[in-house]
C-alpha positions as CSV (number, residue, x, y, z in Angstrom):
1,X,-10.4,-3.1,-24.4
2,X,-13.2,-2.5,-26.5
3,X,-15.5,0.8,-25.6
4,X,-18.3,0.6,-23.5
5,X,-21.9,2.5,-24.5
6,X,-23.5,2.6,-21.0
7,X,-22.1,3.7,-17.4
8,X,-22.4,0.8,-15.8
9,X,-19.2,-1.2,-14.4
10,X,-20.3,-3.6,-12.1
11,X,-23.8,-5.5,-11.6
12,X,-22.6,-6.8,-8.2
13,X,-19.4,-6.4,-6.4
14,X,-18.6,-10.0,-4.0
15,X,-16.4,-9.7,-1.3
16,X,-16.1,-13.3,-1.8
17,X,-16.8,-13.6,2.1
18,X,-17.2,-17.2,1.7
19,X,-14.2,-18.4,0.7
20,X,-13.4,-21.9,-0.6
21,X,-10.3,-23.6,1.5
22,X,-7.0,-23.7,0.2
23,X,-4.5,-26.0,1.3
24,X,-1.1,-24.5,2.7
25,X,0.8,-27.0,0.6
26,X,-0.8,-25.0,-3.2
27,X,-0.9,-21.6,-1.2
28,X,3.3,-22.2,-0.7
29,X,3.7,-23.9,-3.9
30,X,1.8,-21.0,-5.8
31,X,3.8,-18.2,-3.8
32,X,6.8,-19.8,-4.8
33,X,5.8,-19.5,-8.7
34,X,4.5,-16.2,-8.7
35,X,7.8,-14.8,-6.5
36,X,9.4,-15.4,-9.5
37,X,7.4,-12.3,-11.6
38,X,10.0,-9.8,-12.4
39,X,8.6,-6.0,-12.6
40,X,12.0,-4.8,-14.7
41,X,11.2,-7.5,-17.6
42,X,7.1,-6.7,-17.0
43,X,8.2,-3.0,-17.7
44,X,10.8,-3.9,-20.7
45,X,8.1,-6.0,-22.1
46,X,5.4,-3.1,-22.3
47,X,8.4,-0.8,-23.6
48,X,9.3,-3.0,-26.7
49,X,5.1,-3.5,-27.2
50,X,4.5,0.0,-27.3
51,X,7.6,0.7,-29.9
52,X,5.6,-1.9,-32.3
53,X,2.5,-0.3,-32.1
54,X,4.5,2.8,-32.8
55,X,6.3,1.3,-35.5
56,X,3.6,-0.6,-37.1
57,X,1.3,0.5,-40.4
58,X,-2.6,0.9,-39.4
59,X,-5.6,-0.8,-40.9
60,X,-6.7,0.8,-43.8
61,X,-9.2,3.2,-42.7
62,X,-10.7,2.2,-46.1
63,X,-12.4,-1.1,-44.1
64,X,-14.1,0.8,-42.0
65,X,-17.6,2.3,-42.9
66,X,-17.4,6.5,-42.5
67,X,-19.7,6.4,-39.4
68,X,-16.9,4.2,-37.8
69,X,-14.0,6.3,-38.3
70,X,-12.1,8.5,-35.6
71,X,-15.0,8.4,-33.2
72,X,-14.0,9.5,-29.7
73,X,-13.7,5.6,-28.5
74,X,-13.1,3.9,-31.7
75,X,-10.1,5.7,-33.1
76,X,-10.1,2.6,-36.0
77,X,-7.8,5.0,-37.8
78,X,-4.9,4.4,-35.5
79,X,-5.2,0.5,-34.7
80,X,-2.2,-1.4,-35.1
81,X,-1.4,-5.4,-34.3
82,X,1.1,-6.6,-37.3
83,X,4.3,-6.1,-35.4
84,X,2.9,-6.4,-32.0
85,X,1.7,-10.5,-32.9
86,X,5.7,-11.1,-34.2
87,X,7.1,-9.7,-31.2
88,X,4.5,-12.1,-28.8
89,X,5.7,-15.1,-31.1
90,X,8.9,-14.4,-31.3
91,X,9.0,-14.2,-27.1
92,X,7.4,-17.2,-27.0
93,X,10.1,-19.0,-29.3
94,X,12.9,-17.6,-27.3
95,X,11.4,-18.7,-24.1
96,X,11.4,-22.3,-26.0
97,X,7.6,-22.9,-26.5
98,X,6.5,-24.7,-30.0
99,X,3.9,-21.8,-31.4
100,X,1.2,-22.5,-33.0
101,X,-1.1,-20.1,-34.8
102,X,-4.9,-20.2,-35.2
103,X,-5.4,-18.2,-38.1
104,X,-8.8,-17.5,-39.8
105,X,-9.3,-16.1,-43.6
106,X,-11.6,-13.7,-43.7
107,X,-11.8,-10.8,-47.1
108,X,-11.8,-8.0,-44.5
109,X,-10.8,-9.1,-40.8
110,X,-8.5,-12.0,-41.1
111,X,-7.2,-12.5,-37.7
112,X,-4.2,-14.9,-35.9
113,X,-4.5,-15.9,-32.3
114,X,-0.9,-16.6,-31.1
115,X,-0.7,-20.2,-29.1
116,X,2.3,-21.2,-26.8
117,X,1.5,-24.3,-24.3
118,X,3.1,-26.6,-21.5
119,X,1.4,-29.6,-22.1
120,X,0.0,-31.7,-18.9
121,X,1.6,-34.5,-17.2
122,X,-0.9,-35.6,-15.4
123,X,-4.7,-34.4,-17.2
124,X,-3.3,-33.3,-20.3
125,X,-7.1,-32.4,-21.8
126,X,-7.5,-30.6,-18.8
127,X,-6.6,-26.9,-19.8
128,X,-5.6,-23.1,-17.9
129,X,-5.7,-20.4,-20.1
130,X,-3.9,-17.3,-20.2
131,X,-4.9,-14.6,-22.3
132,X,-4.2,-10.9,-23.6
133,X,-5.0,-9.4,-26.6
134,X,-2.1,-7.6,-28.9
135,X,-3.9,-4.9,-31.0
136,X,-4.1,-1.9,-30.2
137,X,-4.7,2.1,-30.7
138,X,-2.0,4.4,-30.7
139,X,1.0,3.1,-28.4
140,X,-1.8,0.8,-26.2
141,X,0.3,0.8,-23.1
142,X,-2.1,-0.1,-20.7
143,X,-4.7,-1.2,-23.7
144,X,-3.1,-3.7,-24.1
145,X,0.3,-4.2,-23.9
146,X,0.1,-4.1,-19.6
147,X,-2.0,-7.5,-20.6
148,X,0.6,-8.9,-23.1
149,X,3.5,-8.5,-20.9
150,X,1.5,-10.1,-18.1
151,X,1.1,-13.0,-20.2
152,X,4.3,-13.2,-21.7
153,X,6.0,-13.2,-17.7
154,X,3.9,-15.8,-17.0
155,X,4.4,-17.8,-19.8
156,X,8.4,-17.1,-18.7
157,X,8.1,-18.2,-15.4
158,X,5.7,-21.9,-16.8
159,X,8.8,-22.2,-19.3
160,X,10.0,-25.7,-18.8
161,X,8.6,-26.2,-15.7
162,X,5.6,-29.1,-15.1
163,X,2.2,-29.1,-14.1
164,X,-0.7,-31.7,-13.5
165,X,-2.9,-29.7,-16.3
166,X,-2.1,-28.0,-19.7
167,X,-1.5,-24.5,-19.5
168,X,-2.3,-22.6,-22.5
169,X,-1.1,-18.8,-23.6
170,X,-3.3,-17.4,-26.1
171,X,-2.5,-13.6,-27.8
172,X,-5.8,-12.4,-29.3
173,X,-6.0,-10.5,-32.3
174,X,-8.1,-7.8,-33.1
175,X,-10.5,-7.6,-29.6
176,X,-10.8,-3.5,-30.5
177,X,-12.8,-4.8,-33.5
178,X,-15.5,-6.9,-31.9
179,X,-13.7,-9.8,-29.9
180,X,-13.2,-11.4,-32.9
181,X,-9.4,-13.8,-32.9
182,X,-11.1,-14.9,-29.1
183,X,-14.4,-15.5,-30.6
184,X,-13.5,-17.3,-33.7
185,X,-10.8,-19.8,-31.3
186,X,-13.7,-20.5,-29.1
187,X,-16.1,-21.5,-32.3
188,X,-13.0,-23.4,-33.8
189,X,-12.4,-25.6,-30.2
190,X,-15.6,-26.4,-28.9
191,X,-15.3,-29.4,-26.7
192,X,-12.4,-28.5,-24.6
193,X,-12.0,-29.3,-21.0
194,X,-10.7,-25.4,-19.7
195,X,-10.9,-25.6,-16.1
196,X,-9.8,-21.7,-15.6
197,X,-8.7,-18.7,-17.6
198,X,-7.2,-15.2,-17.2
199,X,-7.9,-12.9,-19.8
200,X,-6.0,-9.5,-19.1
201,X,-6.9,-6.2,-20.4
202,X,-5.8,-3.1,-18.8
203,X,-4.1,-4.1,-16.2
204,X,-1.3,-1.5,-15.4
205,X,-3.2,1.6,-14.5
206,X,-3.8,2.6,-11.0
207,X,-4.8,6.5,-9.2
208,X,-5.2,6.2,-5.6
209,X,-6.5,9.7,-5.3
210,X,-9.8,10.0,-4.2
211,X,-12.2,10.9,-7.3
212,X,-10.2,8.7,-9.6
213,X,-12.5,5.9,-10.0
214,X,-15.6,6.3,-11.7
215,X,-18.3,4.3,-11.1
216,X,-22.4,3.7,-10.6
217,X,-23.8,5.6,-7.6
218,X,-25.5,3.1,-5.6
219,X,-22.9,0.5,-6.0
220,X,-20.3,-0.3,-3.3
221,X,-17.2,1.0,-5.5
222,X,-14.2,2.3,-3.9
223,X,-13.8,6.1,-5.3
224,X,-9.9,5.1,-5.7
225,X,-8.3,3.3,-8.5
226,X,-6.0,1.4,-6.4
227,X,-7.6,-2.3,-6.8
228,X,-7.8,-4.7,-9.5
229,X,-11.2,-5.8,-11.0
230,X,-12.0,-9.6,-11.2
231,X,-15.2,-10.0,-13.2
232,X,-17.1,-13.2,-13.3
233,X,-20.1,-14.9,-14.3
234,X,-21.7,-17.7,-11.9
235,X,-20.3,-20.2,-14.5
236,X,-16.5,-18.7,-13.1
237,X,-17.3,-18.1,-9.7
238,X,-15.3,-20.9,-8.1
239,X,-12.5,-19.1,-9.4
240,X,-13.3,-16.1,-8.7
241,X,-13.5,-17.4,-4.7
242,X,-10.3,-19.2,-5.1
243,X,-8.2,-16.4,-6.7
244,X,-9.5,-14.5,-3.8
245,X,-8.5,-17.3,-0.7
246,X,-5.3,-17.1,-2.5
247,X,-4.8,-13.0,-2.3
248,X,-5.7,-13.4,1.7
249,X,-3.0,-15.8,2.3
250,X,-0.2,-14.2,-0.3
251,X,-1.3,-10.1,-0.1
252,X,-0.7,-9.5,-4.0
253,X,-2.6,-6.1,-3.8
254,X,-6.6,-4.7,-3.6
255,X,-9.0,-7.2,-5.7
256,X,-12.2,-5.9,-6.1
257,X,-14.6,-9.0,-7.6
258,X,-18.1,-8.6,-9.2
259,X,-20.2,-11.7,-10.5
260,X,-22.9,-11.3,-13.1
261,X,-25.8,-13.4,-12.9
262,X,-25.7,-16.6,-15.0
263,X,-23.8,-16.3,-18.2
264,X,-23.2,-12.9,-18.2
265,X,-25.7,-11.7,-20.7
266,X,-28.1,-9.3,-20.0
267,X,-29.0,-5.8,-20.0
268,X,-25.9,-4.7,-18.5
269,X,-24.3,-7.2,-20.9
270,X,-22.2,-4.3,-22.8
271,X,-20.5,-3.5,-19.7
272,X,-19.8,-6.7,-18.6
273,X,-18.8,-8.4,-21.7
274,X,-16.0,-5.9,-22.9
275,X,-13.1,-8.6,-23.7
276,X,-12.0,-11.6,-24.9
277,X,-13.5,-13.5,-21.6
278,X,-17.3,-12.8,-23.1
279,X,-16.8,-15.6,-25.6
280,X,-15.4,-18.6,-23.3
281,X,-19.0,-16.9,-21.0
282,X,-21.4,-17.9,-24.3
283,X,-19.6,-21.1,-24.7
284,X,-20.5,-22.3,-21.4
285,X,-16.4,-22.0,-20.0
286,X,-15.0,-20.6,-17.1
287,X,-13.0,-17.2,-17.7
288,X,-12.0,-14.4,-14.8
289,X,-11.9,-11.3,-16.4
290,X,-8.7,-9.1,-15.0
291,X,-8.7,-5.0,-15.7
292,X,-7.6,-2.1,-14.1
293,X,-12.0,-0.7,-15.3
294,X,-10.0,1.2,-17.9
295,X,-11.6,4.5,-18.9
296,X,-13.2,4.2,-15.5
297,X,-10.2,5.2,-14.4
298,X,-7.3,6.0,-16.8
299,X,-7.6,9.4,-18.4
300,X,-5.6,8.0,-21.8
301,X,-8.4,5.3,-22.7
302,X,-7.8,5.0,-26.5
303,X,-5.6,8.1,-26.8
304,X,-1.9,8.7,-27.7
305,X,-1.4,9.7,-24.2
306,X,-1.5,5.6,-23.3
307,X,2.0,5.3,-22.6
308,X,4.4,3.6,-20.4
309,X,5.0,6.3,-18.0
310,X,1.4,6.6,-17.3
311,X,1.8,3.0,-16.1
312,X,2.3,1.8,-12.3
313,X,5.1,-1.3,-12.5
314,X,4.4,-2.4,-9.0
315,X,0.6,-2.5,-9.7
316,X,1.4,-4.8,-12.6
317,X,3.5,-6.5,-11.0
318,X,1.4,-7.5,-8.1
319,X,-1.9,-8.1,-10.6
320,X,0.7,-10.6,-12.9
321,X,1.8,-12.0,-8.8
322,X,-2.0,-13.0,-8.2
323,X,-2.3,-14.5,-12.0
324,X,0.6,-16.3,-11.6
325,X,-0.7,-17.4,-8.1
326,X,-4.0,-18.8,-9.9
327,X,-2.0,-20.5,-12.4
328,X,-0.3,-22.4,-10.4
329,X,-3.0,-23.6,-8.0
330,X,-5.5,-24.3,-11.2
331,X,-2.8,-26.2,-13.3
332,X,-1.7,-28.1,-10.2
333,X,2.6,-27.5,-10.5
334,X,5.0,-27.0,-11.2
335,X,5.8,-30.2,-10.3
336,X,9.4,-32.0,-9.1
């Protein structure tokens, strides 16, 4: 997750009191599908992650301007991706998806965003996006590897299986740096139908003491980091309500939703724009944003203390539960 320069978290924080119906015949169908998230292979996922990060070669700190380097949020010094994108590719291929990669040339950034889809039965130009990005600093257990493993279990359980609407698992490369894999996809596929996305980013951190969660005086933020944040803009509000209608009916765990006004750009738009969902927001598509606030809650933000025993595997569990929940009700299956 990329640092933020202002203390602001949340603009507004919806309980989402008007929720939209959902019909008992998704809510079963999309308990069913997200039963089948297994915290052992979440866990073993983050584990072989972090040991690529750890493994990997850095940039070059020679890319970076001196101002740039080793700065208490930007450590560019220590940012790895190289072995991390084979491992998501090579999970993708063993869970029997086609990849594809979306790769862009560039003399000092070139960047690959990872692709592995189920292709629609019914509305095949009709798209639900899952996404996480796979760089890193340091080991980047919950930054981002808790993301990556959420993906790539929910890309496991979608394996094979049928839906109404294309589901799409996208591994962003190089969001520390500027969004840039998520931004440059979004430039490169302007006219497509996506009806919902997920973008994870720090989503295995949680501290129910009282304290842990920072926050805006003023606002009406729980002072424990027990509760998964679902940011959207009025563009992704729909599913923002649904995700939530969903929660009350299956219990996956504390969501706490905030809704920026209109696109999500403003003066707050720093704090609200951290991840890869900001450029699906400017390109007029729908995107939930799902993170645990990151260092406005988890002490090893961006340090080489971000590993996995820092992590809580039920918490991930449950947020990759909801996801898969969404998924399912958005893409419309699986099907018979």
């Amino acid at each position: 997750m990329r640092p933020l320069f202002a203390a602001l978290l949340f603009l507004a924080v919806s309980s989402c009191s008007s929720r939209p119906s959902v019909d008992a015949a998704s809510v079963s169908r999309a308990g069913d599908f997200a039963s089948g998230v297994d915290k052992g292979r979440l866990m073993s996922d983050v584990d072989a992650l972090v040991a690529s990060h750890r493994e990997d070669t850095p940039l070059d700190c020679g890319l970076f301007p001196p101002t740039e380097i080793d700065t208490a949020r930007r450590p560019v010094c220590n940012l790895t991706r190289e072995k991390a994108r084979q491992l998501v590719r090579a999970r993708f291929e063993s869970l029997g998806y086609t990849v594809s990669l979306h790769d862009t040339e560039d003399p000092r950034f070139p960047t690959s965003t990872v692709i592995a889809e189920v292709r629609g039965t019914e509305r095949p130009d009709e798209v639900v996006v899952v996404g996480a990005h796979y760089d890193a600093f340091f080991s980047g257990a919950d930054d981002n590897s808790s993301g990556v493993a959420a993906m790539l279990e929910m890309a496991r359980l979608a394996s094979g299986k049928r839906f109404a609407r294309t589901v799409r698992f996208l591994g962003f490369d190089l969001e520390e740096l500027g969004l840039v894999s998520s931004t440059r996809y979004i430039q490169a596929h302007p006219d497509e139908r996506i009806i919902a996305s997920v973008i994870f980013d720090c989503v295995g951190y949680k501290d129910p003491s009282p304290g842990a969660q920072q926050g805006l005086p003023g606002f009406p933020m729980p002072t424990t980091g027990d509760f998964i944040a679902a940011i959207a803009n009025e563009q992704s509000r729909p599913r923002l309500e649904e995700l939530y209608a969903l929660n009350a009916q299956l219990g996956f765990g504390s969501v706490r939703g905030a809704v920026t006004p209109n696109d999500g750009t403003g003066p707050a738009s720093g704090n609200l724009m951290r991840s890869d969902h900001a450029p699906f927001w400017l390109a007029g598509q729908s995107a939930l944003f799902l993170t645990d606030t990151a260092n406005f809650r988890n002490p090893h933000y961006h340090k080489d203390t971000d590993v996995p025993s820092t992590l809580d595997p039920d918490f991930l569990a449950d947020v990759t539960r909801l996801s898969a929940a969404g998924l399912s009700f958005w893409a419309e299956g699986p099907l018979p």
